[in-house]
C-alpha positions in Angstrom: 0.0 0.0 0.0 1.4 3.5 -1.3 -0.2 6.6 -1.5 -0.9 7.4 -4.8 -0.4 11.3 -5.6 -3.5 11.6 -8.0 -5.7 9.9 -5.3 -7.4 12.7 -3.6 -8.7 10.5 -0.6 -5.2 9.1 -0.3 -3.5 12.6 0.2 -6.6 13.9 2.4 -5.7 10.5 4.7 -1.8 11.7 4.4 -2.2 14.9 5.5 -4.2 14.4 8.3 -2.0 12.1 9.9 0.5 14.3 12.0 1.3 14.0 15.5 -1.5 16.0 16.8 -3.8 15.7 14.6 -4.4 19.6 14.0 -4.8 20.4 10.2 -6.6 23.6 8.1 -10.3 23.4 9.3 -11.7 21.1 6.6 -14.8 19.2 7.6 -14.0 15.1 7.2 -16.6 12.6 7.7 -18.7 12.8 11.4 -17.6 14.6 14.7 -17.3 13.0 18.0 -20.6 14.3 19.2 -22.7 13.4 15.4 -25.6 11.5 15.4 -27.9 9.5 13.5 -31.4 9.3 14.0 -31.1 4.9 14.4 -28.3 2.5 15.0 -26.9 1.4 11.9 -24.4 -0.5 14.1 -25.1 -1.9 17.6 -24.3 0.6 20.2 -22.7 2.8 18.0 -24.9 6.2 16.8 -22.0 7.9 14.4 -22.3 7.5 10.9 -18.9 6.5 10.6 -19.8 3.1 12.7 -17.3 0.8 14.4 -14.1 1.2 12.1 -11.8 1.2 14.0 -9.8 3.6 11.0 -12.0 6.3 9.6 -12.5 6.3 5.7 -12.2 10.0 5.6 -9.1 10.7 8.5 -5.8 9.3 9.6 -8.1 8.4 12.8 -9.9 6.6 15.0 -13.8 6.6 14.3 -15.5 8.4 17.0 -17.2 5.7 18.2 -13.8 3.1 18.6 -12.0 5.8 20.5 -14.1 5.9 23.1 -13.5 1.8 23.6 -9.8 2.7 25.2 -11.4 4.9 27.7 -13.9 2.3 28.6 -11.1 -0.2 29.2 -9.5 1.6 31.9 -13.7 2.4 33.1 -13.9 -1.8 33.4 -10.2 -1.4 35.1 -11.5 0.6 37.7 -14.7 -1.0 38.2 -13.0 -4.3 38.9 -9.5 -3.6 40.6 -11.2 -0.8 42.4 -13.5 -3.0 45.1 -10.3 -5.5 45.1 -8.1 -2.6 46.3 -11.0 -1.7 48.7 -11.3 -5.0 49.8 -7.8 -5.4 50.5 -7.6 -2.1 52.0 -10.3 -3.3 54.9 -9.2 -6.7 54.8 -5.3 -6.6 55.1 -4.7 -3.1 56.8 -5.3 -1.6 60.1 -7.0 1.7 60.7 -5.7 4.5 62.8 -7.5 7.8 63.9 -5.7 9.7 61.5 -6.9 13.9 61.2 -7.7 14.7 57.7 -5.4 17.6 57.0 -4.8 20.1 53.8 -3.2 17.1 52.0 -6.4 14.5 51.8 -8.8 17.1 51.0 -6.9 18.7 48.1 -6.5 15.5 46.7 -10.2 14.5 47.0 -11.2 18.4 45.7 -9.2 17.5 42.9 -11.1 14.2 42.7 -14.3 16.0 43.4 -13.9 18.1 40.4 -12.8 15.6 38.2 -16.1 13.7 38.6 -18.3 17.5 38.4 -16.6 17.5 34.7 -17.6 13.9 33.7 -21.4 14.6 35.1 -21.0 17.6 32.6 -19.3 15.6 29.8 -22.3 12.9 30.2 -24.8 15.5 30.3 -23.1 17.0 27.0 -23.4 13.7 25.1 -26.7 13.1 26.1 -28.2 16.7 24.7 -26.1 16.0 21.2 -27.5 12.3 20.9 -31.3 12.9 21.3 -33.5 9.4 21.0 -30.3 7.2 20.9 -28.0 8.2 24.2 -29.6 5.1 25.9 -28.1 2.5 23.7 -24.9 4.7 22.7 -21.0 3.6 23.4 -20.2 7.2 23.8 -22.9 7.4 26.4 -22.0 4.2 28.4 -18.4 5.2 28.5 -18.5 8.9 29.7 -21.3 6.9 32.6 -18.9 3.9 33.7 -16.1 6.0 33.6 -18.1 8.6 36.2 -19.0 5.2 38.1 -15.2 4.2 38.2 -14.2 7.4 39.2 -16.5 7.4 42.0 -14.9 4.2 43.4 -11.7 5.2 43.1 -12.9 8.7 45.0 -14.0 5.5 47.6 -10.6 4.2 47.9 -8.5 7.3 48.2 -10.7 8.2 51.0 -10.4 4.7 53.2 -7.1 4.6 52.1 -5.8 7.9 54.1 -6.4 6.3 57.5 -4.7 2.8 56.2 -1.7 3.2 54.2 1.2 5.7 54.4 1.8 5.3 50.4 -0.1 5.7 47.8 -2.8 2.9 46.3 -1.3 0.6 43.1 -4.6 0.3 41.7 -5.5 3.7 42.3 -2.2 5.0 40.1 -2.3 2.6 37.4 -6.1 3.5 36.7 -4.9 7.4 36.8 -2.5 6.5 34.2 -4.3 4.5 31.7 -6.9 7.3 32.0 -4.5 10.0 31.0 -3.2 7.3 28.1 -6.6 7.1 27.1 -7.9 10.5 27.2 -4.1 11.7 25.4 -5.6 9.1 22.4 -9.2 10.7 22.5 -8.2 14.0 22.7 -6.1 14.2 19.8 -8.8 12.5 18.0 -11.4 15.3 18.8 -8.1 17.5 17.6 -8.3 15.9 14.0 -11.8 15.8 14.1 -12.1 19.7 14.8 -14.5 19.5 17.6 -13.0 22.8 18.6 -15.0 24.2 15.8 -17.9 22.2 16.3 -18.7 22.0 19.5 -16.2 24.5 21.6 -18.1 23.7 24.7 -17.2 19.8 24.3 -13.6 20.6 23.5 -13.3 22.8 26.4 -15.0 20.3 29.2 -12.9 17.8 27.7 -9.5 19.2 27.7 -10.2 21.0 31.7 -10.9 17.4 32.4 -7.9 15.8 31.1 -5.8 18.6 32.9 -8.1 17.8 36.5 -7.1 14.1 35.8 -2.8 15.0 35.2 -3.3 16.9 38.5 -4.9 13.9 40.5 -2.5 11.6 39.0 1.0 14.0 40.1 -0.9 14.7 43.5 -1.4 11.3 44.4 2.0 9.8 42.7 4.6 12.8 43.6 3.2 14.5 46.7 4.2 12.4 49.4 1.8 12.2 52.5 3.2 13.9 56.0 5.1 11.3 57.5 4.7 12.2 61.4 1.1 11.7 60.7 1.5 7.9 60.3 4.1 7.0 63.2 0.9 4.5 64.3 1.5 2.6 61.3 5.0 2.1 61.9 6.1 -1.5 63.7 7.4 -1.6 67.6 11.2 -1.2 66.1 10.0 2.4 65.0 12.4 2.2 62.1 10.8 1.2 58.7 12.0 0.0 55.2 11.5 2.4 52.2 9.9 -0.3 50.3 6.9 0.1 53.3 5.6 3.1 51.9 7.0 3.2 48.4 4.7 3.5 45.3 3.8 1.3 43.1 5.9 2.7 40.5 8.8 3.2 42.4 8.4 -1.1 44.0 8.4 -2.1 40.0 11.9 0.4 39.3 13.1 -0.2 42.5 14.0 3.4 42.8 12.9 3.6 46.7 16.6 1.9 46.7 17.8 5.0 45.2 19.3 6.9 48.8 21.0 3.4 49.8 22.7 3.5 46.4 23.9 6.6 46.6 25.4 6.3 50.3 26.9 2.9 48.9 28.6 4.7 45.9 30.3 7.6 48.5 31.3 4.8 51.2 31.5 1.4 52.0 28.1 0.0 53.9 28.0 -2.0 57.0 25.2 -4.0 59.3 24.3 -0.5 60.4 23.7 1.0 57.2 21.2 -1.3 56.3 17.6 -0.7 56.9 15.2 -3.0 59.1 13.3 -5.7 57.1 9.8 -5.4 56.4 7.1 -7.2 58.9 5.9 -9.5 56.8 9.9 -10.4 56.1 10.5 -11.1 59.8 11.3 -14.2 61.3 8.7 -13.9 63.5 6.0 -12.7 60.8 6.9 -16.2 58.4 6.9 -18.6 61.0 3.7 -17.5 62.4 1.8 -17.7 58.6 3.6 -21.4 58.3 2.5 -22.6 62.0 -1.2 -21.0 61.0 -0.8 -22.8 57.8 0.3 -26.1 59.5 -2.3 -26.1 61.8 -4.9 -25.9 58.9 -3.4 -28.9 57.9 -3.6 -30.9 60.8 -7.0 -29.5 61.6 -8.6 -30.3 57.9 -6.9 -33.0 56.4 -6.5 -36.6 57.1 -3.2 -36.7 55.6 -1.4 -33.3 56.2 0.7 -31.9 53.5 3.9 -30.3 54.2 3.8 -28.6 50.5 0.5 -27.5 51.1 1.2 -25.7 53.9 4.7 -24.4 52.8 2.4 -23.1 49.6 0.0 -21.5 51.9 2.7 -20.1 53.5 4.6 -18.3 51.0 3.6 -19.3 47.8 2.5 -15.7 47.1 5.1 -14.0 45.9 6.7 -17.0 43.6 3.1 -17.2 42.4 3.1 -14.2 41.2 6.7 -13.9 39.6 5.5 -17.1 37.7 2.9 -15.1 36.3 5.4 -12.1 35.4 7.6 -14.7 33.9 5.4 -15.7 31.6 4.4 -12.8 30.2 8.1 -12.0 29.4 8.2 -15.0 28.0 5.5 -14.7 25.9 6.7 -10.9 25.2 10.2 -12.3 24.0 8.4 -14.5 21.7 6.2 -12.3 20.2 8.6 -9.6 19.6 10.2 -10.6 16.5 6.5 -12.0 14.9 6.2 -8.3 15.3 9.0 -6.9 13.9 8.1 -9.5 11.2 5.0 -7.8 10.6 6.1 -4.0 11.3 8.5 -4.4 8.6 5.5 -6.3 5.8 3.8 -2.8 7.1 6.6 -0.5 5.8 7.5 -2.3 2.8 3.9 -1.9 1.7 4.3 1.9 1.1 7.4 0.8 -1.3 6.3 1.2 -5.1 6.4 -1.6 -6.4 9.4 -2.0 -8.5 11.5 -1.7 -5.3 9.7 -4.3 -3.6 11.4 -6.6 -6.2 14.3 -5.4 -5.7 14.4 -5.6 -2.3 
């Protein structure tokens, strides 16, 4: 495949496919926020259908962009009662004052969800007699509901945990991924022109969502206020309160490096274990295990309850292993057919040669 300089569709679809999407106001094909009067594809109202390319842009239709938003909705409608769960299961409360830090962070939160409501309520005026069956709809409505949980999580989480919730940072993160996608799809579509009021909502609401996301990643909380959550040692390990992000770089290592690279470390250097990493913490999950053991089974099983025990973690490395695996497989099939992609645009006479 080539684009062909006499094809007039062909050099519309070239020029419209820059980074950003902006191009010289030319209408192409259906806006995010057009409408037909029936479905001519299930839950999709836009003329342009399903696609997922548009026949008129370098794009997404408006109806497939909004499926990568909806992913990371279903994200945080499922990973968001786990972390809840978890977070009342697995971690003790203390009375802990709510100070300038926890409701900045939930204003933020607050207004992210005011600018969905209006988003939704947007959609629904421009999509009169179909917004009930609409993906568009559905998506701006399970993302509000996903938002609301995780509003649920950072608000039991303040009195629970010291750092800041995994799920809660990986769901801000996909949703800035997402929205970066869908915004510079309204950008190519020209929904600035069209519907300014859209564009605007839309873009204050991806700049609420970055400031939620750098509150709650970079703004560490007040560390005197959680000396309760600390073990009887007092001392704790970095890793206790480190992010998400920084457990998966292991950049809460970072000061302990640096002090290694001036002078040599000793015993005293080091930092305490973790609780769970304690003698004391392991042998009680394998006696609790045992016990099960002797309490449920004829036959007790030593594996079992070394499994039980502290399987965990090797469980889930298995599971990261494999998806390297799989990702070191795939990697040249891909290559394989990135470079099929770019020989495509080759005319043909160079194809043979090559």
């Amino acid at each position: 495949m080539r684009f062909d300089d006499g094809d007039q569709s062909q050099q519309v679809l070239h020029s419209t496919g820059s980074f950003t999407g902006y191009r010289p106001l030319q209408q192409l094909g259906s806006g995010y926020l057009s409408a037909t009067q029936e479905f001519k594809q299930p839950l999709c109202g836009n003329e342009e259908g399903w696609g997922p390319m548009s026949p008129f842009r370098f794009d997404f239709t408006p109806c497939f962009i909004d499926v990568w938003v909806l992913s990371v909705a279903v994200f945080g409608l499922v990973c968001g009662p786990l972390a809840l769960w978890y977070l009342l299961r697995k971690s003790k409360a203390v009375d802990l004052a709510k100070d300038w830090h926890f409701w900045t962070k939930q204003s933020i939160l607050i207004l992210v969800i005011a600018n969905a409501i209006a988003q939704l309520a947007i959609q629904i005026i421009n999509f009169p007699g179909i917004w009930f069956g609409d993906i568009r709809v559905w998506t701006t409505f399970l993302t509000l509901a996903s938002l609301c949980i995780v509003f649920t999580v950072q608000w039991v989480e303040h009195a629970r945990a010291r750092n800041a919730n995994g799920v809660v940072l990986f769901f801000w993160l996909f949703l800035l991924l997402a929205y970066a996608v869908k915004l510079r799809s309204l950008v190519s579509q020209q929904v600035y022109d069209s519907n300014i009021v859209y564009f605007v909502t839309f873009t204050v609401g991806v700049g609420l969502s970055l400031a939620a996301f750098l509150f709650e990643w970079l703004w560490p909380k007040r560390a005197s206020a959680y000396e309760a959550l600390v073990d009887d040692e007092g001392e704790e390990c970095p890793a206790e309160y480190a992010t998400i992000f920084s457990r998966l770089t292991f950049s809460w290592m970072t000061p302990m490096m640096k002090y290694g690279y001036k002078q040599f470390l000793t015993q005293d250097d080091l930092w305490r274990l973790q609780p769970n990493d304690k003698s004391a913490s392991t042998g009680d999950n394998f006696e609790k295990a045992w016990q099960y053991e002797l309490q449920h089974r004829k036959k007790p099983s030593l594996w079992l309850a070394l499994y039980k025990a502290y399987g965990g973690p090797y469980t889930l490395a298995t599971v990261f292993k494999v998806f390297n695996d799989l990702s070191a497989f795939s990697q040249p099939q891909l290559l394989r057919l990135l470079i099929s992609f770019v020989n495509s645009y080759k005319p043909e006479t160079n194809r043979n040669l090559s």
